[in-house]
Residue frames relative to the residue before (quaternion, step in Angstrom):
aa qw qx qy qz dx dy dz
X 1.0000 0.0000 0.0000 0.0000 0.00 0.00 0.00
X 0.5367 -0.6407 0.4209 0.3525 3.67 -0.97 0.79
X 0.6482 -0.4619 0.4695 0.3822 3.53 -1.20 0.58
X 0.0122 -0.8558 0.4944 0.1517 3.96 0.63 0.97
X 0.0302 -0.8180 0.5652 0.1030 4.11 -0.82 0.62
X 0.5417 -0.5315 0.5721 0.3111 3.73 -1.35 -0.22
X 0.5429 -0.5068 0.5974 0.3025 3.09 -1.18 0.71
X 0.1506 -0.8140 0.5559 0.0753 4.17 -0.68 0.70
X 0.4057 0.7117 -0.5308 0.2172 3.31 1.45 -0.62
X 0.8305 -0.1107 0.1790 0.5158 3.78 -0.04 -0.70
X 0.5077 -0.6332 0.4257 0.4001 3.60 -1.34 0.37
X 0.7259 -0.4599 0.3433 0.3791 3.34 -1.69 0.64
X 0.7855 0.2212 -0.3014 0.4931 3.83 0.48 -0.52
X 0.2518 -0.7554 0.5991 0.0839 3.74 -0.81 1.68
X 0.9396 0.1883 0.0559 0.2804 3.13 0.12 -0.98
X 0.4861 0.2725 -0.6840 0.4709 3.26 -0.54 1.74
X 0.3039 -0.9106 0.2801 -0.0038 2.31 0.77 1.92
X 0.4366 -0.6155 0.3599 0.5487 3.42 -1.10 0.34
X 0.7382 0.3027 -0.5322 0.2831 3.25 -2.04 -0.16
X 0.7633 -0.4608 0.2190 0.3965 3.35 0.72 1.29
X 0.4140 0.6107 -0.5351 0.4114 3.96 1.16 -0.50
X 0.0739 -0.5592 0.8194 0.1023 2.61 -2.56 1.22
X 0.7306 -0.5881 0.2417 0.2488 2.83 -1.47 0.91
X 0.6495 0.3489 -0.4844 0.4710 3.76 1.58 0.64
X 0.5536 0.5164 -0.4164 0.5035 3.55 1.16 -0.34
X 0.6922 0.4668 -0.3762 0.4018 4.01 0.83 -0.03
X 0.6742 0.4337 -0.2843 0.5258 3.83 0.87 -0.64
X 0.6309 -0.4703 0.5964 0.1587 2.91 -1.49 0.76
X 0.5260 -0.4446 0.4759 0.5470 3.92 -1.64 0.52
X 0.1900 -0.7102 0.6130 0.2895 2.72 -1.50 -0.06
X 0.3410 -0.7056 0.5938 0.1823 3.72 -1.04 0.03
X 0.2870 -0.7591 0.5527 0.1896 3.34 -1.90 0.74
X 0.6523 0.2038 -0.4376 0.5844 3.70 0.42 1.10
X 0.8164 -0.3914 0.2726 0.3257 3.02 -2.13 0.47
X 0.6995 0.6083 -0.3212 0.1939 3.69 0.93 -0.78
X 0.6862 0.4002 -0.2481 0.5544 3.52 1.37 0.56
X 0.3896 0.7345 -0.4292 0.3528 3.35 1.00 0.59
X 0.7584 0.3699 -0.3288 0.4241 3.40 0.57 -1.11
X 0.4885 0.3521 -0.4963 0.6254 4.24 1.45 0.18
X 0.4891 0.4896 -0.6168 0.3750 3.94 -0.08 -0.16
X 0.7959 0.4725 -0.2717 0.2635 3.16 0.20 -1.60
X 0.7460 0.3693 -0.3227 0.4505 3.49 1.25 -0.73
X 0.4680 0.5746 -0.4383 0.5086 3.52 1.15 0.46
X 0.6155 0.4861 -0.3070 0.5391 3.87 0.96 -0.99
X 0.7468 0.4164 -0.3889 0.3429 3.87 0.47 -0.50
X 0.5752 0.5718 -0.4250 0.4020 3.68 0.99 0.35
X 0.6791 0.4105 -0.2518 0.5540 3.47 1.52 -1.08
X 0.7088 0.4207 -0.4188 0.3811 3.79 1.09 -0.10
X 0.5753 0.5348 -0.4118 0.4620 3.54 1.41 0.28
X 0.6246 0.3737 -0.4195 0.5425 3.56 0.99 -0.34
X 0.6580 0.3463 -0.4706 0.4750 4.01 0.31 0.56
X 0.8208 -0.2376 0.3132 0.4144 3.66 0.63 0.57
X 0.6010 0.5975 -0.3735 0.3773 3.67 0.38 -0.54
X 0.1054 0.6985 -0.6907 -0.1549 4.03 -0.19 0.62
X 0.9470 -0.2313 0.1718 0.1419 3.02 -2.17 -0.78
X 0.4603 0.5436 -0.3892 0.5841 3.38 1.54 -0.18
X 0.6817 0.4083 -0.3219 0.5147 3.90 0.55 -1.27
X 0.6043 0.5889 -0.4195 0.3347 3.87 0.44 -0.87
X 0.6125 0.7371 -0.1561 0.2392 3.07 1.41 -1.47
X 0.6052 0.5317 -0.0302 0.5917 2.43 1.38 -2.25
X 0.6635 0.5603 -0.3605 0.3404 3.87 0.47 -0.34
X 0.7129 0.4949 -0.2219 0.4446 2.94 1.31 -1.54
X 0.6582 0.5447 -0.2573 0.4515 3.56 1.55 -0.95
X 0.5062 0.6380 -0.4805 0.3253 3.54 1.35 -0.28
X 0.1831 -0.7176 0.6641 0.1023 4.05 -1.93 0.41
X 0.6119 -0.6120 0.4054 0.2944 2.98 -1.34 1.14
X 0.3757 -0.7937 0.4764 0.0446 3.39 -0.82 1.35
X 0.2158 -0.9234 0.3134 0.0516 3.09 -0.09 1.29
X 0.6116 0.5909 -0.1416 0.5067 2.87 1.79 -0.81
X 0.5589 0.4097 -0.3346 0.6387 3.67 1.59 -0.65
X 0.4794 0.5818 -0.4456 0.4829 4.03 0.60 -0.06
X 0.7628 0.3528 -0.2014 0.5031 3.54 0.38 -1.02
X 0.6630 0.4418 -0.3895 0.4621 3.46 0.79 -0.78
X 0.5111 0.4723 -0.4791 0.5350 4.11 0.81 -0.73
X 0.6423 0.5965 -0.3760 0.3005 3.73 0.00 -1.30
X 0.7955 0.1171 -0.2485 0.5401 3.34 0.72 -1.08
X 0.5930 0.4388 -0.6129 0.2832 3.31 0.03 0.67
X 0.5711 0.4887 -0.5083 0.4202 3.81 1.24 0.01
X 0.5157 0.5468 -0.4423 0.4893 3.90 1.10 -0.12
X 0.6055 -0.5924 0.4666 0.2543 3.61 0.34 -0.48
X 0.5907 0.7287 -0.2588 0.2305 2.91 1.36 0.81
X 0.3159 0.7440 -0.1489 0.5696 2.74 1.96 0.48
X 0.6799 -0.5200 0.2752 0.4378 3.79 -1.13 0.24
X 0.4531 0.7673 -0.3925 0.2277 3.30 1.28 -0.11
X 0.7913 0.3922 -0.1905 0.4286 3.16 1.12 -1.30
X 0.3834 0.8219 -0.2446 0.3430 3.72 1.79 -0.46
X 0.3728 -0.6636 0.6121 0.2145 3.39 -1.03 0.88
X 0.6381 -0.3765 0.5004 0.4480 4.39 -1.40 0.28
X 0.7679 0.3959 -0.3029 0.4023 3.67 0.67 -1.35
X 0.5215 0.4585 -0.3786 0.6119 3.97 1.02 -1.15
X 0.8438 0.3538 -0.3494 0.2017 3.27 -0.91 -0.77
X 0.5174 0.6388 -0.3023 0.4825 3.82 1.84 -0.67
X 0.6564 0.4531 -0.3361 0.5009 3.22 1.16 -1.20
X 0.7158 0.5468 -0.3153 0.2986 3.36 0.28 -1.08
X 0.6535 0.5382 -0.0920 0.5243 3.13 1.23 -1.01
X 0.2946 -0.7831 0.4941 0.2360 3.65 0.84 -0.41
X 0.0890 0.8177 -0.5504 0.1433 3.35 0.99 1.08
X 0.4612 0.5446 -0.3927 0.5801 3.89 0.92 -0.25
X 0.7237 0.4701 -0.3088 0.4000 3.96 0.14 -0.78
X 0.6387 0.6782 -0.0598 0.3586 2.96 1.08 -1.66
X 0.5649 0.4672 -0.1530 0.6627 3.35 1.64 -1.14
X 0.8800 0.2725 -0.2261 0.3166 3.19 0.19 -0.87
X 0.5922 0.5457 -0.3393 0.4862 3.32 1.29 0.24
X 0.4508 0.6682 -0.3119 0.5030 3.43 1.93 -1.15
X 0.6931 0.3750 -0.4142 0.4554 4.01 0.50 -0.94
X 0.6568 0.5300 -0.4091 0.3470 3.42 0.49 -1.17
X 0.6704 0.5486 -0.3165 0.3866 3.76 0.55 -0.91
X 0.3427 0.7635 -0.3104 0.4508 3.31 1.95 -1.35
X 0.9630 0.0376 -0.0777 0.2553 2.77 -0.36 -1.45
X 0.4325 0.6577 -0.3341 0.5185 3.44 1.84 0.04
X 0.6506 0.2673 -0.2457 0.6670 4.23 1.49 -0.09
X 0.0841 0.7984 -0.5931 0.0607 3.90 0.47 0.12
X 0.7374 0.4484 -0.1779 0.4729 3.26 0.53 -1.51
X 0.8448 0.2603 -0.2144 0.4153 3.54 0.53 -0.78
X 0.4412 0.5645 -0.4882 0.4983 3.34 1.78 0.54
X 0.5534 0.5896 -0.3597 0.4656 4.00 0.96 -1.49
X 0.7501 0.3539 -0.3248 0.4546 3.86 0.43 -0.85
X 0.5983 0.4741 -0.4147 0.4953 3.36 0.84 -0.69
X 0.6391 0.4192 -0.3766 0.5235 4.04 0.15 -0.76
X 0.7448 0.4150 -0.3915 0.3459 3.88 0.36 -0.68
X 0.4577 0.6004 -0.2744 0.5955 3.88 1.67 -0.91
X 0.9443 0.0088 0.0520 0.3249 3.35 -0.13 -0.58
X 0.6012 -0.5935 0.4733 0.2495 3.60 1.28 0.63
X 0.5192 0.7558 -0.2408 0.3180 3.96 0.76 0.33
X 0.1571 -0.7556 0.5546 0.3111 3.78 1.06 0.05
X 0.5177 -0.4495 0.5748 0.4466 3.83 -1.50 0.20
X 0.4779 0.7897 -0.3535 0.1514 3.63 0.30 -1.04
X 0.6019 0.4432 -0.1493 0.6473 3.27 0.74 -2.12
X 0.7211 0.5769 -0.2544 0.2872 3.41 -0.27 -1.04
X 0.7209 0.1740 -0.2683 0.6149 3.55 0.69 -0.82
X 0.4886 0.7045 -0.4716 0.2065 3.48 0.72 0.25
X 0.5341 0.6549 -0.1626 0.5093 2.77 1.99 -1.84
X 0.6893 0.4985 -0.2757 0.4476 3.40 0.55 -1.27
X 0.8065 0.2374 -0.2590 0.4756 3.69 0.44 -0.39
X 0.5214 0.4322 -0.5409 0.4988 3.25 0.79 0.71
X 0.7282 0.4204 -0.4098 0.3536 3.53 0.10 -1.33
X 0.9262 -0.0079 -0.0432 0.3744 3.32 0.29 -0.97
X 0.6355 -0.5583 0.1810 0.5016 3.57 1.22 0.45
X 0.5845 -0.3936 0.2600 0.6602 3.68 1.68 -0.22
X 0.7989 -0.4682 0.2010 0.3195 3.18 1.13 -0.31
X 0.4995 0.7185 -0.3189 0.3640 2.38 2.11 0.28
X 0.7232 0.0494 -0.2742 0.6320 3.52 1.23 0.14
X 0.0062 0.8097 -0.5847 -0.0501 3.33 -1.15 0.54
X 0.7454 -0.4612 0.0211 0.4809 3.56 1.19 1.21
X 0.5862 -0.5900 0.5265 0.1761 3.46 -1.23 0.66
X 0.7494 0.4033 -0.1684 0.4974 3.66 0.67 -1.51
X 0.6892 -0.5231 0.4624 0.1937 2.53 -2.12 0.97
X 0.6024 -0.6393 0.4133 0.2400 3.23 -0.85 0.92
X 0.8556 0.2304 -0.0315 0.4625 3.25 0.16 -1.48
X 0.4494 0.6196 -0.4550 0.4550 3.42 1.57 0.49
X 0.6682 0.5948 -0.1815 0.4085 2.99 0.71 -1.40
X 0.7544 0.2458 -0.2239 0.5659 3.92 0.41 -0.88
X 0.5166 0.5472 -0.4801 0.4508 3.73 0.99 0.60
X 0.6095 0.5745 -0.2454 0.4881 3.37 1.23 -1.26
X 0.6848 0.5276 -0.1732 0.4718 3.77 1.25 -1.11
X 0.6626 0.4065 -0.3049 0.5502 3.28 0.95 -0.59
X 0.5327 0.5924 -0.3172 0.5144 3.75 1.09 -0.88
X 0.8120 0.2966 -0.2903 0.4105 3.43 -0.09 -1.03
X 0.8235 -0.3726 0.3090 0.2958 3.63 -1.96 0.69
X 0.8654 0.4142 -0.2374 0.1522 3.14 0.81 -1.57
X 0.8186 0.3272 0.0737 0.4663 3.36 1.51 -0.66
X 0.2237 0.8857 -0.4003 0.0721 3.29 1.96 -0.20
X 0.8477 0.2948 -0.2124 0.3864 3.29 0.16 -1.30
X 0.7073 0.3973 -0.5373 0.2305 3.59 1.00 0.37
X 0.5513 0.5915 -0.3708 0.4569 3.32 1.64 0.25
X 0.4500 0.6895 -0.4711 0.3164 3.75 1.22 -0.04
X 0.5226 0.5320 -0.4088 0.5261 3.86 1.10 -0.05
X 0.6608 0.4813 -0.2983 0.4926 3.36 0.37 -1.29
X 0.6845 0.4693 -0.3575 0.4283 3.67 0.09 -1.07
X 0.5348 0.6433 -0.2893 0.4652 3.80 0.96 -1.36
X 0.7809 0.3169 -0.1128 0.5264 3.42 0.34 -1.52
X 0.4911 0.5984 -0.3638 0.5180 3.43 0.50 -0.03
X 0.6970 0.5394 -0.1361 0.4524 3.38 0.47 -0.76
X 0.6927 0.5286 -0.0813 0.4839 2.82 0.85 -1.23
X 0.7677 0.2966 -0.2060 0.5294 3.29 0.77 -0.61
X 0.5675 0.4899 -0.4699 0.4661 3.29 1.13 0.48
X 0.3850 0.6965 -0.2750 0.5394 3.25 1.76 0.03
X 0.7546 0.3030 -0.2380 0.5311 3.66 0.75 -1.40
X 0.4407 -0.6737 0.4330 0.4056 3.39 1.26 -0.83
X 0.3248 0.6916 -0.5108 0.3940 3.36 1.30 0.65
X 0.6581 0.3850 -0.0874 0.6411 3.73 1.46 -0.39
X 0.0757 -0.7512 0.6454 0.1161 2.96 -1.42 0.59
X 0.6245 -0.5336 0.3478 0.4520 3.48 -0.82 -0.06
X 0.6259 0.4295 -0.3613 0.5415 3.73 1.51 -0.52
X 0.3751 0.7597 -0.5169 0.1225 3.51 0.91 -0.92
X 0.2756 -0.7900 0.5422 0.0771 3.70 -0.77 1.27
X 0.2030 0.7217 -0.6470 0.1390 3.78 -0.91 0.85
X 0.8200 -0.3842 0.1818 0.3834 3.34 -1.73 0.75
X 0.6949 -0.5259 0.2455 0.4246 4.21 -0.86 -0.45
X 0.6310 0.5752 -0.1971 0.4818 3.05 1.62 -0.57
X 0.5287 -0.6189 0.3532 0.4613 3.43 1.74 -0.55
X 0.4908 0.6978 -0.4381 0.2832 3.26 1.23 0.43
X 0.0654 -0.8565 0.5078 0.0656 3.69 -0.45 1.01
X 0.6405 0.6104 -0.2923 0.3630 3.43 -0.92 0.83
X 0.6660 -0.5523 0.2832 0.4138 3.53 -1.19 0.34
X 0.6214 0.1378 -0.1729 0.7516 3.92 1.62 -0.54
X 0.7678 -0.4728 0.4120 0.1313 3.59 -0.39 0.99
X 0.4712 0.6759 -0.5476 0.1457 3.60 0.56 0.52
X 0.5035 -0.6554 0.4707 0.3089 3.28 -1.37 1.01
X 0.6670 -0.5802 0.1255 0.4503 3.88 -0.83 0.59
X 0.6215 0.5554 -0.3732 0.4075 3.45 0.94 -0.91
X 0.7103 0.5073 -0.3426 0.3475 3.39 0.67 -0.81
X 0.5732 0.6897 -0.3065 0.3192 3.15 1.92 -0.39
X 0.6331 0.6178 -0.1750 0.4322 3.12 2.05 -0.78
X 0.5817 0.6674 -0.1456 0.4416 2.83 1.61 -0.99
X 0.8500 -0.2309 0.0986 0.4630 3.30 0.74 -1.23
X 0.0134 0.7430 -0.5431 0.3910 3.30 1.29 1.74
X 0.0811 -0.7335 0.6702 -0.0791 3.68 -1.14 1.17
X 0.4419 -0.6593 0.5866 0.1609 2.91 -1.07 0.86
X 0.1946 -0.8907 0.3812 0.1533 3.81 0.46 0.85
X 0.7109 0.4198 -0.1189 0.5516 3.22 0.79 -2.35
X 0.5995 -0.5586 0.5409 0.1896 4.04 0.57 -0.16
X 0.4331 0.7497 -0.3254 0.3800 3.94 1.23 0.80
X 0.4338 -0.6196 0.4707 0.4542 3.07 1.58 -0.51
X 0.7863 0.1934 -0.2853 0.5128 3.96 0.20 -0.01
X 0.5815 -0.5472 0.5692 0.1962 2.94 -1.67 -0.07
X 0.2449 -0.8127 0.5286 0.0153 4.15 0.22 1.06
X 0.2996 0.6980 -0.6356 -0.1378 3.44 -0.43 -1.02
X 0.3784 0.6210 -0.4537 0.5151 3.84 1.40 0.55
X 0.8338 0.2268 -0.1203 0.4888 3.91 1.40 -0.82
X 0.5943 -0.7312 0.2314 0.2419 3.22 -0.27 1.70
X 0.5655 0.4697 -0.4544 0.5032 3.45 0.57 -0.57
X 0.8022 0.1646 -0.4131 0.3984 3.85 0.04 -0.98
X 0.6348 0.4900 -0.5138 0.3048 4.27 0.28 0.41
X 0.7091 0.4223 -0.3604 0.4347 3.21 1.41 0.30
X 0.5073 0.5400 -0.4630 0.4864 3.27 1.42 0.32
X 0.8659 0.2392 -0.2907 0.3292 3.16 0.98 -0.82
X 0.1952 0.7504 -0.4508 0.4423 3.16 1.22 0.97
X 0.6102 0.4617 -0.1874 0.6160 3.45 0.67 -1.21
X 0.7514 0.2719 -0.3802 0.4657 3.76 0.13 -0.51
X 0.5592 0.4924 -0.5120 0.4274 3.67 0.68 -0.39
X 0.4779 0.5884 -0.4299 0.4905 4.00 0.95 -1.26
X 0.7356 0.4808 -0.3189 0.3551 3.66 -0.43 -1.68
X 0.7308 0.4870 -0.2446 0.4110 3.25 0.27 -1.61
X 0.6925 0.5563 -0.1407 0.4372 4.02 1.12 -0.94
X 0.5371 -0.5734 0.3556 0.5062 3.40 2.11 -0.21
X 0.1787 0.8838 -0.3251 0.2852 3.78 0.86 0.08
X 0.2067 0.7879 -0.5537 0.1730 3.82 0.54 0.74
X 0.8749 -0.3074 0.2674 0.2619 3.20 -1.71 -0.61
X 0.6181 0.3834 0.0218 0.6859 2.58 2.23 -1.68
X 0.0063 0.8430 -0.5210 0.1337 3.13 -0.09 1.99
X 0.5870 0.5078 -0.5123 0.3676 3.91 0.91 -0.31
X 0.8186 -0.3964 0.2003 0.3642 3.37 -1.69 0.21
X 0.6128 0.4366 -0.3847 0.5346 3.67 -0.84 0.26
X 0.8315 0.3003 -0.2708 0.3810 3.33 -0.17 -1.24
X 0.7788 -0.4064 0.3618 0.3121 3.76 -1.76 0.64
X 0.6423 0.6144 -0.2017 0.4115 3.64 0.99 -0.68
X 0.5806 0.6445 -0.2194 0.4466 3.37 1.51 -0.82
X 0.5901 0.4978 -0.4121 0.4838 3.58 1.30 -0.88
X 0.4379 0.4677 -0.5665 0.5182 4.04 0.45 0.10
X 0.6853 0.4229 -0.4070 0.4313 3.69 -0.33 -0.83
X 0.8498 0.1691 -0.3107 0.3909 3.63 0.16 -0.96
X 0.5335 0.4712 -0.5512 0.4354 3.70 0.55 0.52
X 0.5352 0.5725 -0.5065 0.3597 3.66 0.80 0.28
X 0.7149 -0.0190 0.1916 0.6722 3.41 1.13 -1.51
X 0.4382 -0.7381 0.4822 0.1750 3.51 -1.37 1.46
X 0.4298 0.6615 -0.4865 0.3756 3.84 1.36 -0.22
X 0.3937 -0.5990 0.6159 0.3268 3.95 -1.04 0.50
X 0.8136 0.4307 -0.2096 0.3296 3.27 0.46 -1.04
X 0.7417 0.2972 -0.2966 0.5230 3.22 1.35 0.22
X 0.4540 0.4993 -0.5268 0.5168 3.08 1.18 1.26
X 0.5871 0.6125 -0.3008 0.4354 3.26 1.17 -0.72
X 0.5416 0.5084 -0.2471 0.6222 3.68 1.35 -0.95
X 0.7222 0.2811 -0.3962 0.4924 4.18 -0.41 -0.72
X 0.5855 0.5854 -0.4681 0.3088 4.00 0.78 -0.52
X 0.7973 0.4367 -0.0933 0.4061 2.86 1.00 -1.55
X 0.5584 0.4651 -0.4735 0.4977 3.62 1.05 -0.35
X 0.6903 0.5716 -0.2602 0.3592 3.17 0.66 -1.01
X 0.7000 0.2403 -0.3432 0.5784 3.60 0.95 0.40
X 0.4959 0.4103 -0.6424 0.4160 3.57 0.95 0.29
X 0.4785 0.6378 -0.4823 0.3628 4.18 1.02 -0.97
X 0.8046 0.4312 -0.2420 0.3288 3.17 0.24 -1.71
X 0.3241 -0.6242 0.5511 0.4490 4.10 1.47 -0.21
């Protein structure tokens, strides 16, 4: 098994923040088009240095653009456009849950070894796991277009959601600080980076160093599926993962959609046989 570490960049709780800031008495107004961002930003770069954020991240803040495309993509999920509104059957089809399975075994059994350690470390079946992976991001074959640190600026900026993306934005930063980030670094619209999509805080939180390199990756599969499993574990995550049973609360602390928990259960035990 690889030499298996934590992420160290910073501790798991960012943000009530220090000098006493909460996360509405720290942000600036915010605004819902593009035309108040570039004073947001210089109002955001005092409250993201007093949470930790030096000059590389400060950088990256000032250099960040309103994301239009993560605007539209939040939008239609507040319309219902998204797995929320979706039947198990609509949302499989759409989703290629039939593919997913069948590729999920092949990977199965092409990572055995580094699935068996991963299930023995952390209680996890392979199953869930390659499910996640072929949903979030096809295995990896895409894993987002958009700028990182644009995107959870634009989220924290805009009306609808500020204060639950003000961690993410925080931690974001930061790791453009450690240099786990860059300012171009590319990840899904919401800010998810990686082979299963973690948003940044969660990257701090429960990122693993899998393959044993000394950093945390989630660009290299071994460490987004180790730390995948630890995000599962940590969320209640057991053997016994389909509905009803105690195992299932991993699934919904991954994603809040029923119906795409209901989908990673079930591929995941057609994977597992």
């Amino acid at each position: 098994m690889a030499n298996i570490r934590p992420v160290r960049m910073m501790t798991g709780t960012v943000l009530a923040l220090v000098l006493g800031l909460t996360a509405a008495q720290a942000a600036p107004r915010c605004g819902n088009n593009a035309s108040g961002f570039d004073q947001w930003k210089r109002d955001f770069a005092p409250v993201a240095q007093a949470n930790g954020v030096g000059q590389r991240g400060l950088k990256a803040l000032s250099g960040a653009r309103y994301n239009s495309s993560t605007i539209k993509a939040d939008r239609a999920v507040k319309k219902g456009g998204s797995a929320f509104s979706m039947s198990l059957g609509t949302f499989c089809k759409k989703r290629g849950c039939d593919a997913i399975v069948r590729i999920g075994k092949q990977k199965k059994k092409q990572n055995a070894r580094l699935l068996a350690n991963i299930e023995q470390r952390y209680g996890v079946p392979a199953g869930p796991l390659m499910a996640i992976w072929g949903m979030e991001t096809g295995f990896g074959r895409f894993t987002g277009n958009e700028p990182v640190i644009s995107s959870a600026a634009t989220l924290v900026y805009d009306c609808r959601r500020s204060n639950f993306f003000l961690p993410h934005l925080i931690a974001a930063l930061r790791m453009v600080d450690s240099g786990v980030f860059s300012s171009s670094t590319k990840g899904a619209a919401h800010a998810e980076y990686g082979h299963t999509q973690f948003l940044p805080n969660n990257i701090l939180r429960f990122g693993v160093d899998g393959n044993g390199d000394g950093r945390v990756d989630l660009k290299n599969a071994t460490d987004a599926l180790y730390s995948t499993a630890n995000f599962l574990r940590a969320h209640g995550m057991s053997r016994n993962y389909q509905p009803g049973q105690g195992g299932f609360r991993g699934i919904q602390g991954w994603n809040a959609a029923s119906v795409y928990q209901q989908a990673i259960a079930q591929m995941g035990a057609q994977i597992d046989g």
